[in-house]
C-alpha positions as CSV (number, residue, x, y, z in Angstrom):
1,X,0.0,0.0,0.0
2,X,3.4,2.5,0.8
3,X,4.4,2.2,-2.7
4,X,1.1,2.5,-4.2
5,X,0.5,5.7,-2.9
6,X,4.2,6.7,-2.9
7,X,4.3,6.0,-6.8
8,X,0.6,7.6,-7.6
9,X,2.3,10.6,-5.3
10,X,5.4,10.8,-7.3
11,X,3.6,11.1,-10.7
12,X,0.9,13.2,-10.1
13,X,2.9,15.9,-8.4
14,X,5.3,15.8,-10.8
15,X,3.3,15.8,-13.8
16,X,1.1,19.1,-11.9
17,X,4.5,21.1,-11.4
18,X,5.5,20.6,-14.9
19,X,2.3,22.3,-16.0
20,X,2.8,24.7,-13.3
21,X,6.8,25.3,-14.5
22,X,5.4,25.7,-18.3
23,X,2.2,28.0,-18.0
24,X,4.8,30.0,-15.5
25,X,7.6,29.8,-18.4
26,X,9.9,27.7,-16.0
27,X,9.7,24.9,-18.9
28,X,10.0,25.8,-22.6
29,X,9.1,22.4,-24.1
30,X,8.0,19.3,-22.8
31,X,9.4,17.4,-25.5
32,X,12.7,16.7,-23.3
33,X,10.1,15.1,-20.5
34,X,8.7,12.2,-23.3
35,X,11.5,11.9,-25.4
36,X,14.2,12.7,-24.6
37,X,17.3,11.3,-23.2
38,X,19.7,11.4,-20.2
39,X,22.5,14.3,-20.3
40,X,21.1,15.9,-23.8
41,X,21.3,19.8,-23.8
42,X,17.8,20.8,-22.4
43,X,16.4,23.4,-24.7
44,X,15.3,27.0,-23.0
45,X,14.0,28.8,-25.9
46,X,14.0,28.9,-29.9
47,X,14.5,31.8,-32.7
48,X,14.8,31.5,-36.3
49,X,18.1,32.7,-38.2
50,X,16.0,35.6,-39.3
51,X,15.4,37.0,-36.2
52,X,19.1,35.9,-34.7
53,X,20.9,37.4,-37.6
54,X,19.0,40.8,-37.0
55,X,19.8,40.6,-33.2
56,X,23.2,39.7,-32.8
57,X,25.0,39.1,-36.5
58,X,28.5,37.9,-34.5
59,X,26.7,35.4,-32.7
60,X,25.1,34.0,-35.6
61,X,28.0,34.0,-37.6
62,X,29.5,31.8,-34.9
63,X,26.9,29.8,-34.5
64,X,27.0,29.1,-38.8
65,X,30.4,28.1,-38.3
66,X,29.4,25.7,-35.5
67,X,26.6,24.3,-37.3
68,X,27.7,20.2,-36.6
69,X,29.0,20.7,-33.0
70,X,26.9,23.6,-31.5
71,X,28.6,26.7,-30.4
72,X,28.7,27.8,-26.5
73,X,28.9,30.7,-25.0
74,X,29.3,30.8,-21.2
75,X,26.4,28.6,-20.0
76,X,24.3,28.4,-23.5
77,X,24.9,26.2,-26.0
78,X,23.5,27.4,-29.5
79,X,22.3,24.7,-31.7
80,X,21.6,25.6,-35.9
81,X,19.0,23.3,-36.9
82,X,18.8,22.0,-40.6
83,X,15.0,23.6,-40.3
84,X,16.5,27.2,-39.9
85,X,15.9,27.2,-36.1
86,X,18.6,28.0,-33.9
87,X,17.7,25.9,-30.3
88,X,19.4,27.9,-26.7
89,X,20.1,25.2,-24.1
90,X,21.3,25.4,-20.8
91,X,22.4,22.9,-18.6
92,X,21.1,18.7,-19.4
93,X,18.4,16.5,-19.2
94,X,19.0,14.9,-15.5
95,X,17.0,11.4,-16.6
96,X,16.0,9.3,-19.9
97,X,11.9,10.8,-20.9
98,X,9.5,8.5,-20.9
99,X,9.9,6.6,-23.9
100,X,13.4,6.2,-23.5
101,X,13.4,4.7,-20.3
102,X,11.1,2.1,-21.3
103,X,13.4,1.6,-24.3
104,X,16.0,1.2,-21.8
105,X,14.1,-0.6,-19.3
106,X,13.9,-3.4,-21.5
107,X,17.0,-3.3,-23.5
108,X,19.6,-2.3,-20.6
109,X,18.1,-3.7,-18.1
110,X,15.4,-6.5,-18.4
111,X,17.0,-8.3,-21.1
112,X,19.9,-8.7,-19.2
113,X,18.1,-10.0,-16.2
114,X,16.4,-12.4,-18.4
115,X,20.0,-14.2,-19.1
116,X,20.7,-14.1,-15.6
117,X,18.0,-15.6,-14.3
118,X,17.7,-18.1,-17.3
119,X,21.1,-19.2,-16.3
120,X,20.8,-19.2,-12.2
121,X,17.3,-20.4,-11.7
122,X,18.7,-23.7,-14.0
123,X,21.1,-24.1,-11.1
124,X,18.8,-23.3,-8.7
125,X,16.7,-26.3,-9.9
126,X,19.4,-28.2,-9.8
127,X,19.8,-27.9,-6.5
128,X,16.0,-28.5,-5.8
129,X,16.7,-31.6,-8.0
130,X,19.0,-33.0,-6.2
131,X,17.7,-32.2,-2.6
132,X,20.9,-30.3,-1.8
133,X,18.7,-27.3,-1.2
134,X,16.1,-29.2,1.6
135,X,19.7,-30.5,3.0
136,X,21.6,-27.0,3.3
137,X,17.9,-25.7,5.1
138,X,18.5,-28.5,7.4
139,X,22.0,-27.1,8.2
140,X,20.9,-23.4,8.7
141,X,17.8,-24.2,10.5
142,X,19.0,-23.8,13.8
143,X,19.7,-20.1,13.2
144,X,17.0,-19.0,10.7
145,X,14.1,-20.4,12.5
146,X,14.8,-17.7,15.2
147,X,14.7,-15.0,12.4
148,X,12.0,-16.4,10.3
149,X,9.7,-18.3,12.8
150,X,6.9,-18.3,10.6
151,X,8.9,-20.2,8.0
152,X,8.6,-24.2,8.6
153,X,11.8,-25.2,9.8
154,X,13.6,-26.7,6.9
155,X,12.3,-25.1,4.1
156,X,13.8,-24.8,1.0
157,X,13.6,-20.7,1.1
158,X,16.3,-21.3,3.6
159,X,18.8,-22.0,0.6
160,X,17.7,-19.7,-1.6
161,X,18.3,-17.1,1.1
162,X,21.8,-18.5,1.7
163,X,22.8,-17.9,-1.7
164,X,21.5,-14.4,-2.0
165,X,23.3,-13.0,1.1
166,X,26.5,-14.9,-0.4
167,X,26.3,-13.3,-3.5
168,X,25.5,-10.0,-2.2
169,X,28.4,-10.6,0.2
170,X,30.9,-11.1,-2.8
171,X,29.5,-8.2,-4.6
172,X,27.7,-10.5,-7.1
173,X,24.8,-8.6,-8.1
174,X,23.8,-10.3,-11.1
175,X,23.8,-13.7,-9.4
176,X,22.0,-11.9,-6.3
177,X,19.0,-11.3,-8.3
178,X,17.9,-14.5,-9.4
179,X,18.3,-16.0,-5.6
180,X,16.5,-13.8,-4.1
181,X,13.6,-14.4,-6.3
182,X,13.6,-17.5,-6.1
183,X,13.9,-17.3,-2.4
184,X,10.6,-14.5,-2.1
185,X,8.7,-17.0,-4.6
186,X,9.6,-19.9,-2.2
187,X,8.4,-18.0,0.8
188,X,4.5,-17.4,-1.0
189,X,4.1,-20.7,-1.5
190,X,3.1,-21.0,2.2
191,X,1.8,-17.3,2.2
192,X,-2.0,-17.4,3.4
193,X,-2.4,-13.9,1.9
194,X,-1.1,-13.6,-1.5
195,X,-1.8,-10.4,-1.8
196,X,0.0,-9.3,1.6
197,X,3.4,-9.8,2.6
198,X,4.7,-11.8,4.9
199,X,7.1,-11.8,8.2
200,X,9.5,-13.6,6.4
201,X,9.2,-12.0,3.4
202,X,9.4,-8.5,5.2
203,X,12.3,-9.7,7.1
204,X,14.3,-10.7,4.0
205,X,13.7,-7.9,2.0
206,X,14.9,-5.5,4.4
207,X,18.2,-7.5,5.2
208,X,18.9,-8.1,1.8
209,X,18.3,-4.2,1.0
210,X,21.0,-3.7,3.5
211,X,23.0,-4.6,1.5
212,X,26.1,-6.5,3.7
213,X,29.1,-6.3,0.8
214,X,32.8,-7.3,1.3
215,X,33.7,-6.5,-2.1
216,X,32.5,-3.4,-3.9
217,X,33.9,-4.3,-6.9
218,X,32.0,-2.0,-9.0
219,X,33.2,0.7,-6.9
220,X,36.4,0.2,-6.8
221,X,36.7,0.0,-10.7
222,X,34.9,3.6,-10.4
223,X,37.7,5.0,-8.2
224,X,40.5,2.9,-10.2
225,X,38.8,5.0,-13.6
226,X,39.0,8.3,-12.0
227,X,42.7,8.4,-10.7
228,X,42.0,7.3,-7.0
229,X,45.4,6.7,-5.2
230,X,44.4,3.7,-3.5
231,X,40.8,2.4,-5.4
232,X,40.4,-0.2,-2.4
233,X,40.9,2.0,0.2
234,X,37.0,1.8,0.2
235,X,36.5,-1.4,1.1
236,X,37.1,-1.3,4.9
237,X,34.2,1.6,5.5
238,X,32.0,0.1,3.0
239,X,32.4,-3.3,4.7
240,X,31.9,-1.6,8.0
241,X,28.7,0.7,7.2
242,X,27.0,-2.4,5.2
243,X,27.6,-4.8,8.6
244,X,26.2,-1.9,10.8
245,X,22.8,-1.7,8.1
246,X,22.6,-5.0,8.1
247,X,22.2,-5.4,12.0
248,X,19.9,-2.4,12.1
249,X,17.7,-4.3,10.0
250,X,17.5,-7.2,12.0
251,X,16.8,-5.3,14.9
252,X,14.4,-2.7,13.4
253,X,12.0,-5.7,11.7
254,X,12.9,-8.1,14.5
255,X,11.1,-5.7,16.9
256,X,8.1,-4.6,14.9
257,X,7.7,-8.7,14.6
258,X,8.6,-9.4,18.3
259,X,11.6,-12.1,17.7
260,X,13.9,-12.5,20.4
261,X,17.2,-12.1,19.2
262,X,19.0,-12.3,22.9
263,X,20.1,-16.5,22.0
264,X,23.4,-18.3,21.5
265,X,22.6,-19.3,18.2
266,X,22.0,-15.7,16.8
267,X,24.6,-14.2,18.9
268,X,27.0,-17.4,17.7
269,X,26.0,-16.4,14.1
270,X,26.2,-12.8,14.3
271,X,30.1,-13.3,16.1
272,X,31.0,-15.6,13.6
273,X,30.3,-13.7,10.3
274,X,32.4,-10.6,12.6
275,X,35.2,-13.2,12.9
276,X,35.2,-14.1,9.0
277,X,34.6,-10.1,7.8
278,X,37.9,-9.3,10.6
279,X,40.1,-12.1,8.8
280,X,39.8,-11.3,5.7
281,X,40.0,-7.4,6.3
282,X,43.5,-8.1,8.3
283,X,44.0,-9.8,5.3
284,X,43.7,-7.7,2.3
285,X,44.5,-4.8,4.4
286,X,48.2,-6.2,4.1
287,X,48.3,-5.9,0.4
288,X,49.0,-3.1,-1.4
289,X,46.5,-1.2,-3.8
290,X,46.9,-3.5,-7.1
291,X,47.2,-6.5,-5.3
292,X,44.2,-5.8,-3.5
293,X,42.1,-4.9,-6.4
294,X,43.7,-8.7,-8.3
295,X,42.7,-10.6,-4.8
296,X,39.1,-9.2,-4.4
297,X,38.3,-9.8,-8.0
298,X,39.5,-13.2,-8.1
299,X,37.9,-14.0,-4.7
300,X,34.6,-13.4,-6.1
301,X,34.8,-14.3,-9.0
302,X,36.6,-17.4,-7.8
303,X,33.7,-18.3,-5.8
304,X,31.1,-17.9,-8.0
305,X,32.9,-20.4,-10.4
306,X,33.4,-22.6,-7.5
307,X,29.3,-22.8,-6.2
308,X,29.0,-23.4,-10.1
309,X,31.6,-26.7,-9.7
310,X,30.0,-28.0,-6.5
311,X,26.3,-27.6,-7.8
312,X,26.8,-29.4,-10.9
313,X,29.7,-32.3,-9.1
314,X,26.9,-33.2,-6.3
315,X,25.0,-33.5,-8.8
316,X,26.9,-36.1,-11.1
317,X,27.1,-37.3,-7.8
318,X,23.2,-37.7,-6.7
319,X,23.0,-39.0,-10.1
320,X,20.6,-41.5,-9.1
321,X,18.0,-39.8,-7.7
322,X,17.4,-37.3,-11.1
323,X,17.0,-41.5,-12.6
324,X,14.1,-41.9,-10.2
325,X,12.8,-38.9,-10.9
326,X,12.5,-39.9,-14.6
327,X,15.2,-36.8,-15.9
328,X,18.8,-36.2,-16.1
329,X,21.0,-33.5,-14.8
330,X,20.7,-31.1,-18.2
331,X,16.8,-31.7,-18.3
332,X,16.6,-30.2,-14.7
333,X,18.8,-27.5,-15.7
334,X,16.8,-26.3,-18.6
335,X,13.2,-26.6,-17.2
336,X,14.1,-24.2,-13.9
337,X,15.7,-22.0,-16.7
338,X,12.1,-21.7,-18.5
339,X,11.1,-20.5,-14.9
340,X,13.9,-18.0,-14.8
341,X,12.6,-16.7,-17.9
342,X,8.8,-16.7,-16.7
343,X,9.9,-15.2,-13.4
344,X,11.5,-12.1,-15.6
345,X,8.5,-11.7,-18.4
346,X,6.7,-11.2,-14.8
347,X,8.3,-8.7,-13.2
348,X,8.6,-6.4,-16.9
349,X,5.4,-4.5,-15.7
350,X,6.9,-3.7,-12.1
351,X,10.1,-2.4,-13.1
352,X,9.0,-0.2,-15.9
353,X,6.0,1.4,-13.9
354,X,8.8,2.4,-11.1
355,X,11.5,3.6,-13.2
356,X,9.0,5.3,-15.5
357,X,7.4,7.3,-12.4
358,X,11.4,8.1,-11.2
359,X,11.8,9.5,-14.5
360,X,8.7,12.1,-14.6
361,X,10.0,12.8,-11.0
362,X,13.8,13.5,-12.0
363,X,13.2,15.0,-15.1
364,X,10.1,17.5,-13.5
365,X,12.8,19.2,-11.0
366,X,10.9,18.0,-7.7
367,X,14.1,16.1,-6.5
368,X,16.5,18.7,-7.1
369,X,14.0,21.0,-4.7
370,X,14.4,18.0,-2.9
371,X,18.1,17.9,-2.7
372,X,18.3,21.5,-2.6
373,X,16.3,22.2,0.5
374,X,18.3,19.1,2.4
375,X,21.1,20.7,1.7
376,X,20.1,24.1,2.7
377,X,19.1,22.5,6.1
378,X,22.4,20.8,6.7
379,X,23.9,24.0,6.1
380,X,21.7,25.8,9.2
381,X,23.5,22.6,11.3
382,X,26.7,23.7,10.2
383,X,27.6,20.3,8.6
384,X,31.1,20.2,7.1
385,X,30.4,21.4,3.2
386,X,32.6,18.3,2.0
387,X,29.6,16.1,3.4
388,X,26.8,17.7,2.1
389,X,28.5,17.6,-1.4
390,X,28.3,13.9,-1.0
391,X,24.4,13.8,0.1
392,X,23.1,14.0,-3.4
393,X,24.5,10.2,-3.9
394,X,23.1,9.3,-1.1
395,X,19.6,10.6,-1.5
396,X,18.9,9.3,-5.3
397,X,20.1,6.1,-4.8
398,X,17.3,4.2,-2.9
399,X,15.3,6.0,-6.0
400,X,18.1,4.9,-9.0
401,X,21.0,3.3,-9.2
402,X,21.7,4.9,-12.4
403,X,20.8,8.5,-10.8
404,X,23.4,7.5,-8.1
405,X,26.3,6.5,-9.8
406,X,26.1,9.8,-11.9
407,X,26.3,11.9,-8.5
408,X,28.6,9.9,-7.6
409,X,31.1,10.5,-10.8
410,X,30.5,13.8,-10.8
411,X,31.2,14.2,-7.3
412,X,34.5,12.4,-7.9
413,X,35.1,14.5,-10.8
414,X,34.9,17.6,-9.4
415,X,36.4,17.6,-6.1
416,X,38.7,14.2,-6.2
417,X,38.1,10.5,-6.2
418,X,40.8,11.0,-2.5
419,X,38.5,14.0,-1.4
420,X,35.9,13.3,1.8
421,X,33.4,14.2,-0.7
422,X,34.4,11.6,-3.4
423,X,35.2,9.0,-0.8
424,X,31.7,9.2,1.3
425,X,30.0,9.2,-2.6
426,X,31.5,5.9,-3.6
427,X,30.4,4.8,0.1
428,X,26.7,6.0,-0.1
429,X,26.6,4.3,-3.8
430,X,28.5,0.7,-2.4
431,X,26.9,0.3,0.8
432,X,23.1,0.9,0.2
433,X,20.2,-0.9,-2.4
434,X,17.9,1.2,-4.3
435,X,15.3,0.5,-2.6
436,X,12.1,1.6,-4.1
437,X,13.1,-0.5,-7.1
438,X,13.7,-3.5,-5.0
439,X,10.6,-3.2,-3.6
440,X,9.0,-3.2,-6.8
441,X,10.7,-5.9,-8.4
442,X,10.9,-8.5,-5.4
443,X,6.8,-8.2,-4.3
444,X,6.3,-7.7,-8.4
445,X,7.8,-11.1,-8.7
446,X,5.2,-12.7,-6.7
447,X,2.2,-10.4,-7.2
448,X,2.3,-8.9,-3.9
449,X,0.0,-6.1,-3.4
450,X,0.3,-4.8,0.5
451,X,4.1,-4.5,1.4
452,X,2.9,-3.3,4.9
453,X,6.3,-1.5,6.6
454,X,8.7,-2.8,4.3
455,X,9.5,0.5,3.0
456,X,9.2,2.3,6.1
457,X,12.2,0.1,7.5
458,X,14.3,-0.1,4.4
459,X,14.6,3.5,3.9
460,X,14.8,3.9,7.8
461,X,18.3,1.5,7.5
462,X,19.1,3.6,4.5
463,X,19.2,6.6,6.8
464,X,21.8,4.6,9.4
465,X,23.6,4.0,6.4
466,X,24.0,7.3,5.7
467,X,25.1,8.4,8.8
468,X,27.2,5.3,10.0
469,X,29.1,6.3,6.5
470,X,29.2,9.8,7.8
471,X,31.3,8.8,10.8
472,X,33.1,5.9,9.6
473,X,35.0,8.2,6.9
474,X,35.5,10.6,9.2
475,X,37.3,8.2,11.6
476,X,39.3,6.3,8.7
477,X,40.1,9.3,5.9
């Protein structure tokens, strides 16, 4: 219900201050809004070389002679058209219009995601074939029933879950995706209401959205690109910040849900991933900057290729039961890949309708006021400038990734990947989800209408985020 009314919001207030902007003469075309696309000059008004010529004949001439690249002058751009019309545009488009972002949608992102899930939902059958999923639920049963009490103990959403944290741990998006689908589409199975979600569902989305990463490898590659001195140096306060979101969101949904989390085995669990995250930081904090940029890419990639190898050998290995079960190993493979594709021609509508609405919202100039009148808050509190030039990142990117990660370039751009603002930017982009879009696509996958506090607590754990990232740059830049 949340994101129902928070996506009707978004577009009907959006839509209502660009009429307002236009009749007002803040907006000169709303061409831009429908059509056009990300970063394309954003055209302020229009005169015909007639008119120009007669105005300003050195301008024009300049403008002639800058017909096929545009001619600027300070902040205008002057575009000659073939049609005789000479276009004035300041500043660009901050998002894809509407068509273009459903062209995108589906080309950059969708399609994509089809192949992922095509290829790691065959796995994932696999598994399921073979009953090494019901036998790793066994094994993490002790600790998950205490999390997830509504969840029969044993079940095979247990897995699932396993291998979404692990591939969100590694920095494994792609392969996160398709696990955690798989896992929320478990979990309905024994949902009494399908049209509200569950506990468990509530309580995996939100630790999921927090996002627990030991290697931002995305973001280092980002900081490698623009210059950084040490493009790893990252890791440690990402890893730190992610661990801290994590726990608040076991604690925030474990409270609303009243689960007792004061027992050995949680308290076991919680100490042992500690003990693992501290190795392996005292670890690569030994290396130096290339060597730690070679391990961490080889360690997760070296695990994903290794799951791969012990999913398909236990299963050459359980040979016998696929025999009983009338199929072979690549049968089982291929018929959970149609359901990775079904799963994806699914969750099409969900992803469009919310990146759609972000782009009317972006593109309509509400989120800069947005942004703008955070910032000039933060500035009453006297926060330290090179912090508030970071918060940008950190507000678009429970809204778009994309959005984000443009901030968050520019940010690195402008003042220095080694700056406090370039550092807390690649933070804000590494250690949080985007969250409305999450939502959308993990309840879209299994038709889930009322998300009840899910979003209240996600973007609540979003906030820690923010300011954990805050103090833990402070304390290790």
């Amino acid at each position: 219900m949340a994101l129902s009314r928070f996506w009707s919001y978004m577009i009907v207030s959006s839509i209502v201050y660009i009429f307002y902007m236009m009749l007002s003469g803040g907006v000169y075309s709303l061409g831009s809004i429908v059509n056009g696309k990300q970063n394309e000059p954003l055209v302020v008004g229009e005169f015909t070389t007639v008119v120009l010529q007669q105005k300003d004949s050195v301008l024009f001439a300049n403008i002639a002679a800058n017909k096929g690249t545009g001619f600027q002058q300070n902040d205008t751009l002057y575009r000659l058209l073939d049609n005789g019309v000479v276009e004035l545009c300041v500043g660009k488009q901050q998002a894809d219009g509407i068509f273009a972002t459903c062209k995108n949608t589906i080309m950059d992102l969708w399609l994509p995601l089809i192949g992922y899930l095509t290829f790691f939902c065959g796995l994932l059958n696999l598994l399921s074939d073979s009953n090494a999923i019901s036998k790793l639920a066994r094994v993490l049963a002790p600790f998950f029933v205490r999390i997830f009490p509504d969840l029969p103990k044993g079940h095979a959403a247990y897995g699932f879950m396993t291998m979404n944290f692990a591939a969100n741990f590694l920095g494994l998006d792609n392969a996160a995706t398709p696990f955690g689908l798989k896992a929320m589409e478990s979990m309905q199975e024994v949902n009494p209401d399908k049209d509200k979600a569950t506990n468990s569902q509530i309580m995996f989305l939100c630790l999921h959205a927090a996002g627990l990463t030991l290697i931002p490898t995305s973001i280092i590659g980002y900081r490698a690109a623009q210059n950084a001195t040490n493009p790893a140096d990252i890791m440690l306060p990402t890893i730190i910040t992610s661990f801290i979101g994590t726990l608040a969101a076991l604690v925030f949904v474990s409270i609303k849900q009243r689960i007792n989390l004061i027992n050995l085995v949680v308290l076991g669990f919680v100490t042992g991933v500690s003990a693992i995250i501290s190795f392996l930081l005292f670890y690569i904090n030994k290396l130096n900057g290339i060597e730690k940029f070679h391990f961490t890419g080889n360690l997760s990639n070296g695990v994903l290729l290794f799951i791969i190898l012990l999913i398909v050998a236990y299963c050459i290995y359980s040979e016998k039961i696929f025999k009983l079960n009338q199929t072979n190993i690549f049968d089982s493979f291929v018929h959970g890949a149609k359901d990775g594709f079904t799963t994806g021609v699914r969750v099409l509508p969900y992803m469009i309708a919310m990146l759609v609405a972000l782009s009317i919202f972006r593109n309509s100039s509400l989120m800069t006021i947005v942004m703008n009148g955070i910032t000039s808050l933060l500035n009453v509190f006297k926060v330290d400038p090179q912090v508030i030039n970071a918060i940008p990142v950190a507000i678009m990117r429970p809204f778009s990734a994309g959005g984000s990660r443009g901030f968050m370039l520019d940010a690195m751009k402008t003042y220095g990947a080694d700056s406090l603002t370039g550092q807390l930017s690649c933070l804000f982009q590494g250690a949080a989800e985007t969250t409305f879009y999450v939502v959308a696509l993990y309840f879209g996958s299994v038709n889930v209408k009322n998300t009840r506090y899910t979003l209240g607590i996600m973007l609540l754990v979003d906030l820690v985020c923010v300011i954990t990232g805050i103090f833990v740059c402070k304390l290790y830049f």
